[in-house]
BALOBA-1460 file (C-alpha; in Angstrom, 3 decimals):
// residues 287
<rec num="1" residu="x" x="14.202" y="2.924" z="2.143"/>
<rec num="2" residu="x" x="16.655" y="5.416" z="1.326"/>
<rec num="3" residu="x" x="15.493" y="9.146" z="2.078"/>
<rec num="4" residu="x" x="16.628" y="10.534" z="-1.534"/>
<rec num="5" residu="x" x="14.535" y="7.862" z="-3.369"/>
<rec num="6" residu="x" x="11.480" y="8.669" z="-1.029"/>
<rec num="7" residu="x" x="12.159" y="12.465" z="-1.592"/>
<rec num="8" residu="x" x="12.450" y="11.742" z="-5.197"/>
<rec num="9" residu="x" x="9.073" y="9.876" z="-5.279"/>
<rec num="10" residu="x" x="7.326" y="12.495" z="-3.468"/>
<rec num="11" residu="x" x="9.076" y="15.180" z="-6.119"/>
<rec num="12" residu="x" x="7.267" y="13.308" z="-9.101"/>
<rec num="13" residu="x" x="4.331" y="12.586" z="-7.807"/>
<rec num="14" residu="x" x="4.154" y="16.426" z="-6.635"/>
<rec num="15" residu="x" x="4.087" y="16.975" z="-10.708"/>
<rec num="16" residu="x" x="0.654" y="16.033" z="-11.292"/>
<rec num="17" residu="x" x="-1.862" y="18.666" z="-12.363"/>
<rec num="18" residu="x" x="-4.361" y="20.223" z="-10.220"/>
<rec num="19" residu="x" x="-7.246" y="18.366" z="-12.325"/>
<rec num="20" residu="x" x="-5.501" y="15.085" z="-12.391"/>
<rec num="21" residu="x" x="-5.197" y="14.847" z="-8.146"/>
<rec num="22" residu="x" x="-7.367" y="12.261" z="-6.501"/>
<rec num="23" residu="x" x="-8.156" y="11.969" z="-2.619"/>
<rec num="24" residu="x" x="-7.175" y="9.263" z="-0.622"/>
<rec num="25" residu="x" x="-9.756" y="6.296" z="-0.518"/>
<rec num="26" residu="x" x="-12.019" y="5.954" z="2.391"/>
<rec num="27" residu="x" x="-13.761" y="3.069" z="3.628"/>
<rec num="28" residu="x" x="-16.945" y="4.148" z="2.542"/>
<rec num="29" residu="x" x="-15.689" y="4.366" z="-1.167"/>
<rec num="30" residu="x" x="-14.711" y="0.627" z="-1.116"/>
<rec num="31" residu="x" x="-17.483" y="-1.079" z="-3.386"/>
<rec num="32" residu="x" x="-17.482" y="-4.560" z="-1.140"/>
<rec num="33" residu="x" x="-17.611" y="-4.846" z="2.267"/>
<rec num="34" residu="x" x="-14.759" y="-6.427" z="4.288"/>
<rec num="35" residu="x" x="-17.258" y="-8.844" z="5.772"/>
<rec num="36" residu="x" x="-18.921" y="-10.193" z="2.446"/>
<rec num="37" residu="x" x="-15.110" y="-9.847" z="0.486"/>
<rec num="38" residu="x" x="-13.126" y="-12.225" z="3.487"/>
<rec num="39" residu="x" x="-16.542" y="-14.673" z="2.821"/>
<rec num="40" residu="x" x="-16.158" y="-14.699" z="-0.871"/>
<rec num="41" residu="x" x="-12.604" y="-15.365" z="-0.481"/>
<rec num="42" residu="x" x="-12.884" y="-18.054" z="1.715"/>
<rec num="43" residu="x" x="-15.275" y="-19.713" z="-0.723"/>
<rec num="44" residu="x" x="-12.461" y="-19.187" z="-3.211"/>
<rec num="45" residu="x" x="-9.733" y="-20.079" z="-1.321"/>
<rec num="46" residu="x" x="-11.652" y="-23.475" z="-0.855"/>
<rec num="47" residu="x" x="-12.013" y="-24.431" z="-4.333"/>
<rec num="48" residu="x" x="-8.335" y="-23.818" z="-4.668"/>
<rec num="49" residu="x" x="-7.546" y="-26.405" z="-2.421"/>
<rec num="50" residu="x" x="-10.008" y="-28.881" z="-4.268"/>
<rec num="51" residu="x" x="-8.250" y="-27.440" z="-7.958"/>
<rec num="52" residu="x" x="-4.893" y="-28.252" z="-5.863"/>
<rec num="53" residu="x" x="-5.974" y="-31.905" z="-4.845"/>
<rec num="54" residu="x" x="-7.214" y="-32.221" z="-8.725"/>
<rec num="55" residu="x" x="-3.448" y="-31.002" z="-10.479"/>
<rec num="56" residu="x" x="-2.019" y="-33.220" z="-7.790"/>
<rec num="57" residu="x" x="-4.571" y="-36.531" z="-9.430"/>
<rec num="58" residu="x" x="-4.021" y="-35.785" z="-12.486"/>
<rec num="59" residu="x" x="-0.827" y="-34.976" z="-12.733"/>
<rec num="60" residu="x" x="-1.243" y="-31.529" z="-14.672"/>
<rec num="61" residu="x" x="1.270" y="-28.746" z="-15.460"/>
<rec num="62" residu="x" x="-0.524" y="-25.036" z="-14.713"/>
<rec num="63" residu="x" x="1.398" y="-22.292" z="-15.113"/>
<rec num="64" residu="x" x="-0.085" y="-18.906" z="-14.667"/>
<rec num="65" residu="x" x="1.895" y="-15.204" z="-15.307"/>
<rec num="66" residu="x" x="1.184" y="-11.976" z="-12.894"/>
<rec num="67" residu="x" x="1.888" y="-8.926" z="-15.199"/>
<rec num="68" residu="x" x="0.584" y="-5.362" z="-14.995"/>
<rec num="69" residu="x" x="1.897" y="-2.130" z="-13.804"/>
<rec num="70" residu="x" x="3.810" y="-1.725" z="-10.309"/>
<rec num="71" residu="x" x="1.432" y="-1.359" z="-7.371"/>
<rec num="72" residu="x" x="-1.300" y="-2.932" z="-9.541"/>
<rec num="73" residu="x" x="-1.946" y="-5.898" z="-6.694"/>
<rec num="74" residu="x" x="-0.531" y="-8.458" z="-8.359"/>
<rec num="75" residu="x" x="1.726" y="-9.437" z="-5.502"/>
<rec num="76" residu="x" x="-1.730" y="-9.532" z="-3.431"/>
<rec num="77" residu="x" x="-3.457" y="-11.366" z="-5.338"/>
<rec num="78" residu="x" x="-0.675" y="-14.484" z="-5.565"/>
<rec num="79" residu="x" x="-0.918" y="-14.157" z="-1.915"/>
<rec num="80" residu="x" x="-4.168" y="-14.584" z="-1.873"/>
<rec num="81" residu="x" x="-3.695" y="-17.905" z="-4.362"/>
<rec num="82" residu="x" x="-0.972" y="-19.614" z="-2.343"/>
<rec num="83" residu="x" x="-2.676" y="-18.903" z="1.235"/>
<rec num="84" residu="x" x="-4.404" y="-21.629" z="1.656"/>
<rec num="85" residu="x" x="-2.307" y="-24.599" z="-0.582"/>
<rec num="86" residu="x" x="0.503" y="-26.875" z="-0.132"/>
<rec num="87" residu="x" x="3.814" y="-24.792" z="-1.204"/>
<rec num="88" residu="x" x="4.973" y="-28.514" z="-2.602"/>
<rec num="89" residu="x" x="2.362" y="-28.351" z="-5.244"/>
<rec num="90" residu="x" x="1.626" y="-24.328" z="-6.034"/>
<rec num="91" residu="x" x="5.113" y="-22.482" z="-5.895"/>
<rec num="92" residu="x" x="5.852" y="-18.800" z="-6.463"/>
<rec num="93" residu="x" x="8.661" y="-17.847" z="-9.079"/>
<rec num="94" residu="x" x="10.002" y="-13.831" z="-9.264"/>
<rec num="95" residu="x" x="12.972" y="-13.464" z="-10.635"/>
<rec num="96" residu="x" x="15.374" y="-10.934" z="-9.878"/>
<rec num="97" residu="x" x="17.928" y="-9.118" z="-11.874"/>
<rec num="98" residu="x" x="19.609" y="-11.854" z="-14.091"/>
<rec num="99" residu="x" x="23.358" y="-12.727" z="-13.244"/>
<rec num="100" residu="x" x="26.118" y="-11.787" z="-15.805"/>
<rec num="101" residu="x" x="26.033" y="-15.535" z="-16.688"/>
<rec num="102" residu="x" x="22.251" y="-16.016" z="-17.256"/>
<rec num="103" residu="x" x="22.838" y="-12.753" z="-19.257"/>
<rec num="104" residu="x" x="24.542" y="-14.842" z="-22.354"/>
<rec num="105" residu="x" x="21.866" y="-17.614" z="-21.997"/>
<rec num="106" residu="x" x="18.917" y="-18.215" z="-24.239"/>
<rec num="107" residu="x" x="16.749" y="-15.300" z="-23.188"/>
<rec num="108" residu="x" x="13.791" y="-18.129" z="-22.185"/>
<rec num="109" residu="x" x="16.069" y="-20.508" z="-20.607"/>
<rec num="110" residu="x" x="16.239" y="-19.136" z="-16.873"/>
<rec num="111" residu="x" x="12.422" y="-19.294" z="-16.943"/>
<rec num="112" residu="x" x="12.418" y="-23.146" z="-18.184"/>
<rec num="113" residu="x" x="14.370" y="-23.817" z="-15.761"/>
<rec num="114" residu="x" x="11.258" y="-23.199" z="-13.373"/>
<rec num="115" residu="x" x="8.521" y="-24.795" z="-15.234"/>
<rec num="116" residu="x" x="6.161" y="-27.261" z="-13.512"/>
<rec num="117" residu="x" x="6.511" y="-31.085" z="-13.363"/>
<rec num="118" residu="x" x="3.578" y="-32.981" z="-13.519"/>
<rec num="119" residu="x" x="1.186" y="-32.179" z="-10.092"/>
<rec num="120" residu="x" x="2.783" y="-28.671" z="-9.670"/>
<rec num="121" residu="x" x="1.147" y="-25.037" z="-10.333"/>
<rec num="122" residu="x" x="3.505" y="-22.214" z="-10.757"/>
<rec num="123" residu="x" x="2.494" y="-19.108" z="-10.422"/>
<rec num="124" residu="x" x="5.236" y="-16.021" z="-12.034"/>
<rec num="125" residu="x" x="5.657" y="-12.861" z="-10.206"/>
<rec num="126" residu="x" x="6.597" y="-11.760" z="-13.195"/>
<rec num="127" residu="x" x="7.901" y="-13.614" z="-16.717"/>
<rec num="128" residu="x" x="9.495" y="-13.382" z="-19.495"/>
<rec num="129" residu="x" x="7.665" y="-10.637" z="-20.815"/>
<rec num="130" residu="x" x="9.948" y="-8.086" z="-18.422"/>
<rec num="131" residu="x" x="11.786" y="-8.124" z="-21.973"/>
<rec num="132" residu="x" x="8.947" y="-6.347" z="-23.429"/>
<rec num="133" residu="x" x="8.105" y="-4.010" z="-20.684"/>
<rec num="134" residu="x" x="10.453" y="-2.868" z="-18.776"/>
<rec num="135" residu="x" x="13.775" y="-4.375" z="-20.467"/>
<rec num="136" residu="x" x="12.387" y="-2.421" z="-23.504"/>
<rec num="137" residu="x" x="11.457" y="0.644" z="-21.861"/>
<rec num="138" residu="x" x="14.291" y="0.979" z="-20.113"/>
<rec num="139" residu="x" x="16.771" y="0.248" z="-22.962"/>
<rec num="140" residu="x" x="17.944" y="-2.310" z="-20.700"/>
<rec num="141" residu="x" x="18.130" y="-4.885" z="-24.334"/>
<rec num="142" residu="x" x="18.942" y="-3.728" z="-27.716"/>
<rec num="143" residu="x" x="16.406" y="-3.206" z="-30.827"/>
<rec num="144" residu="x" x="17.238" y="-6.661" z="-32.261"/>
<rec num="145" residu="x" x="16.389" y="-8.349" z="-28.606"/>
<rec num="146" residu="x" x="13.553" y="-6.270" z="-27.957"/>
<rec num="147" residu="x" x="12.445" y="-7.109" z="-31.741"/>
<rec num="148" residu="x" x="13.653" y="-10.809" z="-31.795"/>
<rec num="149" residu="x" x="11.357" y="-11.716" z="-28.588"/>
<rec num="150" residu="x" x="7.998" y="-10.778" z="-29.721"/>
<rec num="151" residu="x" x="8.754" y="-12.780" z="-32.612"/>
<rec num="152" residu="x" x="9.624" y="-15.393" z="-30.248"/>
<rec num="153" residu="x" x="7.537" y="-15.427" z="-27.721"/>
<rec num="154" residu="x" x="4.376" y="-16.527" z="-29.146"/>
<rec num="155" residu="x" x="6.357" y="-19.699" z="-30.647"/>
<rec num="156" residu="x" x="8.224" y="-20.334" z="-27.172"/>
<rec num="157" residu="x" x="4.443" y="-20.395" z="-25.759"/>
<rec num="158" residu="x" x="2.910" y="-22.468" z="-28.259"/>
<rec num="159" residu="x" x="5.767" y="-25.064" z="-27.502"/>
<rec num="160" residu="x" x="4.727" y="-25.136" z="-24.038"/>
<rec num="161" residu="x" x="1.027" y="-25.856" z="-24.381"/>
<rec num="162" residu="x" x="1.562" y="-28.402" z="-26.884"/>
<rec num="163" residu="x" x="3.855" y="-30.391" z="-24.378"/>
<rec num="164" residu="x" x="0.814" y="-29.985" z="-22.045"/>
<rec num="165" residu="x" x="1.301" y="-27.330" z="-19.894"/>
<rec num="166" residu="x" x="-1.602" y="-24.818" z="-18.889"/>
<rec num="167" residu="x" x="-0.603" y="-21.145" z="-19.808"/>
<rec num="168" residu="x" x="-2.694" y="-19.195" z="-18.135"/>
<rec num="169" residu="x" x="-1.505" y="-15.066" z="-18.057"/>
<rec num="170" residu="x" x="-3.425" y="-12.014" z="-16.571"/>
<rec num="171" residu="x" x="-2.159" y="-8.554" z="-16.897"/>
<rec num="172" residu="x" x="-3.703" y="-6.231" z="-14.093"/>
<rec num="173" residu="x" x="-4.466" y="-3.214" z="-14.577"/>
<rec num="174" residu="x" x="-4.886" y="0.457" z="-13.000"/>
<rec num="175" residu="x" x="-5.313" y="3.637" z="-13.510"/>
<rec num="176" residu="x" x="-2.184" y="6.186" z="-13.283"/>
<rec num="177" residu="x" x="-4.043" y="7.870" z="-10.296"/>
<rec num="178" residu="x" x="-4.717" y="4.447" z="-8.746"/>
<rec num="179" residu="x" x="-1.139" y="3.975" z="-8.465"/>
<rec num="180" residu="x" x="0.044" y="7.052" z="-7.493"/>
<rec num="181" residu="x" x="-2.338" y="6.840" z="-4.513"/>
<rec num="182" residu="x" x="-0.606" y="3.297" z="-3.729"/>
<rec num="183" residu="x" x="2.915" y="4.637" z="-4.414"/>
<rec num="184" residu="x" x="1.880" y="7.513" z="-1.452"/>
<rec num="185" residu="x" x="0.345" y="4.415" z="0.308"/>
<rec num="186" residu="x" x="3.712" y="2.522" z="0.255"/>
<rec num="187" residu="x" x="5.772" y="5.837" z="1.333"/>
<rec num="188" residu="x" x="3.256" y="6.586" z="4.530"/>
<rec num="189" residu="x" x="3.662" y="3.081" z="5.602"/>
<rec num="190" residu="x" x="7.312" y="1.553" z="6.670"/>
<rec num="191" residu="x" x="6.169" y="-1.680" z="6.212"/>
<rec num="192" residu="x" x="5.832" y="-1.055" z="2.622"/>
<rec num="193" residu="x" x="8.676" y="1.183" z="2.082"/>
<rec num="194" residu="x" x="10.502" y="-1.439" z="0.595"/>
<rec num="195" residu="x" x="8.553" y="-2.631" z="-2.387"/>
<rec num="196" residu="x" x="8.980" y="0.985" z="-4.389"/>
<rec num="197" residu="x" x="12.237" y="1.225" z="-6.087"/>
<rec num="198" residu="x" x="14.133" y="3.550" z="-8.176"/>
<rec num="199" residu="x" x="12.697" y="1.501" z="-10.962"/>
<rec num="200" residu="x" x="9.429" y="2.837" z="-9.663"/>
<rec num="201" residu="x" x="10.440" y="6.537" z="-10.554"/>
<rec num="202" residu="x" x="10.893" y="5.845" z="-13.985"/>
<rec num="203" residu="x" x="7.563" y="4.046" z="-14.374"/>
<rec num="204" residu="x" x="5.757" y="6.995" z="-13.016"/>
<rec num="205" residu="x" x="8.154" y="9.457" z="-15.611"/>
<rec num="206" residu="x" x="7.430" y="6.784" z="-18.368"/>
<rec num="207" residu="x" x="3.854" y="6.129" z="-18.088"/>
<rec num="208" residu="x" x="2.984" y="6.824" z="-21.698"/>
<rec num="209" residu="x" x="6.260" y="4.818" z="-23.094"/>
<rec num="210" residu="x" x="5.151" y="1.720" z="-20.822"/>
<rec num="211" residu="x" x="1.656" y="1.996" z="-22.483"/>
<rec num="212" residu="x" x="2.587" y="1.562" z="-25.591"/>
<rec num="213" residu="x" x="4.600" y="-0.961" z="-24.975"/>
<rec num="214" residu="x" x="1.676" y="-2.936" z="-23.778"/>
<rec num="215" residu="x" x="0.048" y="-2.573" z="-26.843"/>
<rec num="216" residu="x" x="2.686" y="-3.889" z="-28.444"/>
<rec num="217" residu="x" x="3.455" y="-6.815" z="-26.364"/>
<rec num="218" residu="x" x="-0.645" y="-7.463" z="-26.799"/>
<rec num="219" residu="x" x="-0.683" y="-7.063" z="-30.540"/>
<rec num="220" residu="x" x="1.931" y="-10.299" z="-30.664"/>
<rec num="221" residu="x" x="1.362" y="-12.190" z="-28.314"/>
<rec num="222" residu="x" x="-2.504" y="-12.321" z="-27.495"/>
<rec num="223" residu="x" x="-2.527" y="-15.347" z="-29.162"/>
<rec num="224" residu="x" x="-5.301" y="-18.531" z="-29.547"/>
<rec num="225" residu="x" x="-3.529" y="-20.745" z="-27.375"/>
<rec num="226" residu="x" x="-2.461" y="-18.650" z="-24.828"/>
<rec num="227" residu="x" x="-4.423" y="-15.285" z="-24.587"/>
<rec num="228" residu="x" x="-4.170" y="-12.291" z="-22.083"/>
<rec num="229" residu="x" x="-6.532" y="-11.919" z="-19.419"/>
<rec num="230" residu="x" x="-7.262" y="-8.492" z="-18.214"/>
<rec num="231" residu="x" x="-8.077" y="-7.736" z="-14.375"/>
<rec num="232" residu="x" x="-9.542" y="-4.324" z="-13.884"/>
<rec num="233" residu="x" x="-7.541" y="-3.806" z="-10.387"/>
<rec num="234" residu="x" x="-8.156" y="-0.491" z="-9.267"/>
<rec num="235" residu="x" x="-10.656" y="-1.848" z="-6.985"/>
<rec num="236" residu="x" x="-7.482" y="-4.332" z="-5.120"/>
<rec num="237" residu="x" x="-10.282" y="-6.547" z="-3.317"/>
<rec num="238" residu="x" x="-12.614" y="-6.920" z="-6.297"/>
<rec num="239" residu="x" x="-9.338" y="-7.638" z="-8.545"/>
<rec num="240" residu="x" x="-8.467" y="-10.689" z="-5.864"/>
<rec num="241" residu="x" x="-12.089" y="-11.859" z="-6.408"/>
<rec num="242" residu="x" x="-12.196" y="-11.471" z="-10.287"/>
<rec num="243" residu="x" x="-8.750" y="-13.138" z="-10.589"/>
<rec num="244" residu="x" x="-8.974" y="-16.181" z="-8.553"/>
<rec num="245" residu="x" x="-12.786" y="-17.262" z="-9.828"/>
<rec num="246" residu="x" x="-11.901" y="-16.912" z="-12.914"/>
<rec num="247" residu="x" x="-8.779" y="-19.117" z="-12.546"/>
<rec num="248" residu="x" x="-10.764" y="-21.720" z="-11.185"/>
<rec num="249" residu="x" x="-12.945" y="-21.589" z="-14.102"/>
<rec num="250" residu="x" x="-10.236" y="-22.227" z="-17.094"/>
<rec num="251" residu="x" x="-9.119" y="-25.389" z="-15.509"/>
<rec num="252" residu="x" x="-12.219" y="-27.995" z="-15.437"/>
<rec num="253" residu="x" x="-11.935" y="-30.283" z="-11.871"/>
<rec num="254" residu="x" x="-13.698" y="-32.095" z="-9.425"/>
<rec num="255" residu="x" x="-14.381" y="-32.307" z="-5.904"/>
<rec num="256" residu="x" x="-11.799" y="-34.580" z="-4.025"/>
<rec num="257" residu="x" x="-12.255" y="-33.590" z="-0.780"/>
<rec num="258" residu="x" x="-11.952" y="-36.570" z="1.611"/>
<rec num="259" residu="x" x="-14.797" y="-37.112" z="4.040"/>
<rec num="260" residu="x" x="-14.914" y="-36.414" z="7.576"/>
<rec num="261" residu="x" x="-12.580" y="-38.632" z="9.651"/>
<rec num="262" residu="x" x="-11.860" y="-39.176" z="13.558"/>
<rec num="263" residu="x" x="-8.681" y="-39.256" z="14.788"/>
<rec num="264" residu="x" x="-7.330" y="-42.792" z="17.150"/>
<rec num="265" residu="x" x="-6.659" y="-42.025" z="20.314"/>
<rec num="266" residu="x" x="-3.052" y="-41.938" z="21.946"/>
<rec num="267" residu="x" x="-1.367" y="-44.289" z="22.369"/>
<rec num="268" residu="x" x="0.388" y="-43.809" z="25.986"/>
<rec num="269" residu="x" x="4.069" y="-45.291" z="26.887"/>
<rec num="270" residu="x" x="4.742" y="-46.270" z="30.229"/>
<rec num="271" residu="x" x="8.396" y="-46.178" z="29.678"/>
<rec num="272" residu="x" x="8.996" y="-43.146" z="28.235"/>
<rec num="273" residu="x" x="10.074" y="-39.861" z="30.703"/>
<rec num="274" residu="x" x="10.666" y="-36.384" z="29.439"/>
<rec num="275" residu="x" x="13.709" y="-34.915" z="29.943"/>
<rec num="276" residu="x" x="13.405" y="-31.687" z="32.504"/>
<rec num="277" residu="x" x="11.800" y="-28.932" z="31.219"/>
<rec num="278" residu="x" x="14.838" y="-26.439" z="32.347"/>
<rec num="279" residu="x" x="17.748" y="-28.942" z="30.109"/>
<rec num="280" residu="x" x="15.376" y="-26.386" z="27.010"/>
<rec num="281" residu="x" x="15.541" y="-23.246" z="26.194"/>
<rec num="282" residu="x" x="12.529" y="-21.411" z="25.576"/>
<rec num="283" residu="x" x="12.000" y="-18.531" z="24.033"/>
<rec num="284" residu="x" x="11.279" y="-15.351" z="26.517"/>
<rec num="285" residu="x" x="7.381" y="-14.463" z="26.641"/>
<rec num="286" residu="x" x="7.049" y="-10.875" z="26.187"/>
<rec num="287" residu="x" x="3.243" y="-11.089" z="24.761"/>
């Protein structure tokens, strides 16, 4: 990452007052273990793979939207989803800055473009509704966009349930001193350098503006047939845990698992002869 942005980062973070400054987690603060959390997840994880084998059957169309604040663990949680599935069936959309060309499209029409056929599960790093967060608060669309969406939206997603898909969309969220200990988390760590952005310096100056526009987004489109879910993520494990059980319980299936099989033996070829071992290259063992 570049060393102004990091700089600049550590300049609004250093902002905060006295009484709003929280110390860095420990392990005893977590409120579940990492033995009893990687046993519920692998519970979880296993009824995903029987809710995979059941979309697959029956042919459904689940889509499901990731939206909250940056560094609220929704990119952890989708990891979490897709771990143990078949990437043919559950596939990850997020969607970067749209081209000059998709710019002059129908606002909705580079998402439909990544809708599920029957069998799939999509899951959106993000949707549509980055025009009423961040497009908005930004002033990266005009009034009459910003405006003309959240009139919109709620229509676009009715359409989409009535032609049988499953809208499913959970907005996580955390607290402003939850993130700004995951925003330190991110600089500390050069593995992780690379998901904060210039976009994330805003966010932090625009925490109230980003709030409100929240509640806004909420007010129209928290709607009957497609309603917000909201994961309390400051605890990141616990968020994982919430998430995924309760996506497993909004979509009724059954067990498919096939029973226990042995494999046939080998079947051996007299007249077969591998070529020499040195004709390969390998690649050099260093571990």
């Amino acid at each position: 990452m570049d060393y102004v942005i990091v700089q600049s980062i550590q300049r609004i973070m250093g902002k905060k007052k006295k009484h709003e400054h929280v110390e860095p987690k420990t392990r005893d603060d977590r409120s579940i273990s990492n033995e009893k959390y990687e046993k519920e997840l692998a519970k979880l994880q296993i009824e995903l793979v029987k809710l995979q084998e059941w979309i697959k059957l029956k042919q459904l169309k689940v889509v499901v939207l990731f939206e909250g604040r940056d560094a609220a663990g929704k990119g952890g949680t989708i990891k979490r989803i897709t771990e143990p599935l078949n990437p043919r069936i559950c596939r990850v959309v997020a969607l970067g800055t749209p081209t000059e060309k998709e710019k002059t499209q129908w606002y909705f029409q580079r998402y439909v473009a990544h809708l599920p056929a029957g069998g799939e599960m999509v899951l959106f790093d993000r949707s549509w509704y980055n025009r009423a967060g961040v497009e908005h608060v930004m002033g990266f669309c005009t009034k009459e966009q910003y405006e003309e969406f959240l009139r919109s939206c709620p229509e676009f997603e009715r359409m989409l349930v009535r032609s049988d898909i499953v809208l499913i969309k959970y907005w996580f969220s955390v607290s402003d001193e939850e993130q700004e200990h995951r925003f330190q988390e991110r600089i500390n760590d050069p593995t992780k350098r690379w998901k904060l952005s210039p976009m994330d310096l805003e966010s932090r100056e625009r925490w109230v503006e980003y709030s409100k526009a929240k509640d806004e987004m909420f007010k129209y489109t928290d709607i009957k047939q497609a309603p917000w879910y909201v994961v309390r993520a400051d605890d990141k494990k616990l968020a994982r845990l919430n998430c995924i059980s309760h996506l497993l319980s909004i979509i009724p299936y059954e067990d498919l698992t096939p029973k226990p099989f042995e494999l046939p033996p080998r079947k051996e070829h007299d007249n077969y002869m591998r070529p020499p071992i040195t004709d390969q290259n390998f690649v050099p063992e260093k571990y």
